[in-house]
ChimeraX commands (.cxc) that place a marker at each C-alpha (Angstrom):
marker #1 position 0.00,0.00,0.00 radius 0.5
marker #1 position 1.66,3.36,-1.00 radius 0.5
marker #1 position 1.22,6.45,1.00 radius 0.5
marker #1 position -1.67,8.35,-0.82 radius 0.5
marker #1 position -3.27,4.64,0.01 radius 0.5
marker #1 position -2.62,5.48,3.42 radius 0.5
marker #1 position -3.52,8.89,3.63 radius 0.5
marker #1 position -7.13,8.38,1.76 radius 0.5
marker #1 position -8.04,5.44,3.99 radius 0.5
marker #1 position -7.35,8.08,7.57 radius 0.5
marker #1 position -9.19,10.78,5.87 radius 0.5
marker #1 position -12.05,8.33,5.30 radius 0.5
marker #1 position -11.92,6.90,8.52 radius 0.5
marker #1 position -11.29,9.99,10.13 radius 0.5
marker #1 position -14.74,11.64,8.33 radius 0.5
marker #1 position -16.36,8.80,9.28 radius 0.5
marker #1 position -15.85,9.12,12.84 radius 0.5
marker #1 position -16.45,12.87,12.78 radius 0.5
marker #1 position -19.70,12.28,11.08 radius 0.5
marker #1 position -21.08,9.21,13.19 radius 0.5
marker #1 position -20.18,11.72,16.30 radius 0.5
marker #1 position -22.17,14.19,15.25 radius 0.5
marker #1 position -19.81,16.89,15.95 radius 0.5
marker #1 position -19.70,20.43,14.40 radius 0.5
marker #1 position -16.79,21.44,12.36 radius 0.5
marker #1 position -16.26,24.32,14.75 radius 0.5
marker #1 position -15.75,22.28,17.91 radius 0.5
marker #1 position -13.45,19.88,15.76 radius 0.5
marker #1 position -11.55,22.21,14.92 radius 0.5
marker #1 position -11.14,24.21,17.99 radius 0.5
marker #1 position -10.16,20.87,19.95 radius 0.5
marker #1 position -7.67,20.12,17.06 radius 0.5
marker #1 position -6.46,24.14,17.09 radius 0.5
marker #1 position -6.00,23.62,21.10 radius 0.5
marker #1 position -3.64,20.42,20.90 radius 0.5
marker #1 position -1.45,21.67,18.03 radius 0.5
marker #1 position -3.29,21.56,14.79 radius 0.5
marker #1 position -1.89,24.39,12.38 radius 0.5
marker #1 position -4.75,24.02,9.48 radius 0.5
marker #1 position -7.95,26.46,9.13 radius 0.5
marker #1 position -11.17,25.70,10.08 radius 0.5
marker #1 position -11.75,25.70,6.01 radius 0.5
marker #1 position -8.71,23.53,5.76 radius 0.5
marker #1 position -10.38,20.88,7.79 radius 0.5
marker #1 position -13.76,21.15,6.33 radius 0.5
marker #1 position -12.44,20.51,3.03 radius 0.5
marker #1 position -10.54,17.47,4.14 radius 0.5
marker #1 position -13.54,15.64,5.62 radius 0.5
marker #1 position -15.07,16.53,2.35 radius 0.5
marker #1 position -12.31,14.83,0.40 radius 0.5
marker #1 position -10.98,18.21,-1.30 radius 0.5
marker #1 position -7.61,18.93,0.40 radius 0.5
marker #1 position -5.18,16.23,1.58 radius 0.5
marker #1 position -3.56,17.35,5.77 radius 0.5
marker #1 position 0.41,16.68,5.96 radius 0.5
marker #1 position 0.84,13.11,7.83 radius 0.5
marker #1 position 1.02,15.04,11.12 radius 0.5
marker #1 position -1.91,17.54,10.84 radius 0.5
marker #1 position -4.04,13.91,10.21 radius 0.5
marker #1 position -3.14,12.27,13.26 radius 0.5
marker #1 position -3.92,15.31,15.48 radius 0.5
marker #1 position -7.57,15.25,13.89 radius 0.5
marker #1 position -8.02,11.83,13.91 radius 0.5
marker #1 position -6.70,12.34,17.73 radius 0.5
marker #1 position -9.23,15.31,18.21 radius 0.5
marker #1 position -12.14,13.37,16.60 radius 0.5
marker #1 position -11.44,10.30,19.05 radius 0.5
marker #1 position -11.22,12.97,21.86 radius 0.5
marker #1 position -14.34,14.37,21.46 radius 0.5
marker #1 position -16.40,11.32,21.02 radius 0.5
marker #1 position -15.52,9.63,23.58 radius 0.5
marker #1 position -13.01,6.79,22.63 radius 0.5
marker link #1:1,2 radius 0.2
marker link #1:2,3 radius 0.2
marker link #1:3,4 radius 0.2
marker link #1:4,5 radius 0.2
marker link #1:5,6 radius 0.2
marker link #1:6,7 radius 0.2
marker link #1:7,8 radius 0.2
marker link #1:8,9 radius 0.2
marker link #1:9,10 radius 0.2
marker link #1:10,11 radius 0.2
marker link #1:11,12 radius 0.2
marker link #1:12,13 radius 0.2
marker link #1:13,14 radius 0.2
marker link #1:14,15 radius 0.2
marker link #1:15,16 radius 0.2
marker link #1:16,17 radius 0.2
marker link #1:17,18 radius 0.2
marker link #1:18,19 radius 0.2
marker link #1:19,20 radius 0.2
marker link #1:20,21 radius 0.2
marker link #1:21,22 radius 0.2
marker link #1:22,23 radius 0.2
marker link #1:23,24 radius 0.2
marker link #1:24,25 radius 0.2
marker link #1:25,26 radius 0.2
marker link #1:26,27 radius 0.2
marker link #1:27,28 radius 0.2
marker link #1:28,29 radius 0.2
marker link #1:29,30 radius 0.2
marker link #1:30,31 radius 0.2
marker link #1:31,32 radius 0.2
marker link #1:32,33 radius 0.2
marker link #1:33,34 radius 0.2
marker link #1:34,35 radius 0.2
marker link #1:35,36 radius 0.2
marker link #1:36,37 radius 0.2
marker link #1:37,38 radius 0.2
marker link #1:38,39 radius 0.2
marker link #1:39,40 radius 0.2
marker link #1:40,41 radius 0.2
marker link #1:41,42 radius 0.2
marker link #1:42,43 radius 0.2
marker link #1:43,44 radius 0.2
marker link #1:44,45 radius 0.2
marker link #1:45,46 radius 0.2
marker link #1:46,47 radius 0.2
marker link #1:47,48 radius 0.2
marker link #1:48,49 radius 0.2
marker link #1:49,50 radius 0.2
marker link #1:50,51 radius 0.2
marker link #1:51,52 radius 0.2
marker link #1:52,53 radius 0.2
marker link #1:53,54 radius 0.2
marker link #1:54,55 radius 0.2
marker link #1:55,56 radius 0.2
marker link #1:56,57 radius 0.2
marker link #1:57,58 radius 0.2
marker link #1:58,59 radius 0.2
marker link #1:59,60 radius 0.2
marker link #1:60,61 radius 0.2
marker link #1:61,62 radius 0.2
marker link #1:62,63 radius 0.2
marker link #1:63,64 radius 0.2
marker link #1:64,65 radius 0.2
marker link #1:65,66 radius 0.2
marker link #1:66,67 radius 0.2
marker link #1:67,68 radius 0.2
marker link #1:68,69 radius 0.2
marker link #1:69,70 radius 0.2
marker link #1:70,71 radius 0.2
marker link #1:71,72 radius 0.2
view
């Protein structure tokens, strides 16, 4: 599996969390902002809606926000 592989598969899992949460994309991105995330608020919306790719770092810390938020 290359890395673009990779990347698409946490941004889908990633969306999918954020969407079965039921979170807004301002509280995402606020928790993400307040433990180190450097992208935008649009940034991040257009990432969960597949139109911008994060840098391998930037997508942990929202997959780590997402996780935070909901609970797991």
């Amino acid at each position: 599996m290359n890395v673009d592989e990779t990347a698409e598969e946490q941004r889908e899992r990633t969306a999918a969390a954020y969407r079965q949460a039921g979170l807004t994309l301002e509280s995402l991105w606020l928790h993400y902002f307040s433990i180190g995330g450097d992208a935008g608020e649009l940034e991040i919306d257009a990432y969960l809606n597949r139109s911008y790719m994060l840098r391998p770092v930037q997508r942990d810390l929202l997959d780590h926000a997402v996780h935070e938020l909901d609970g797991h």
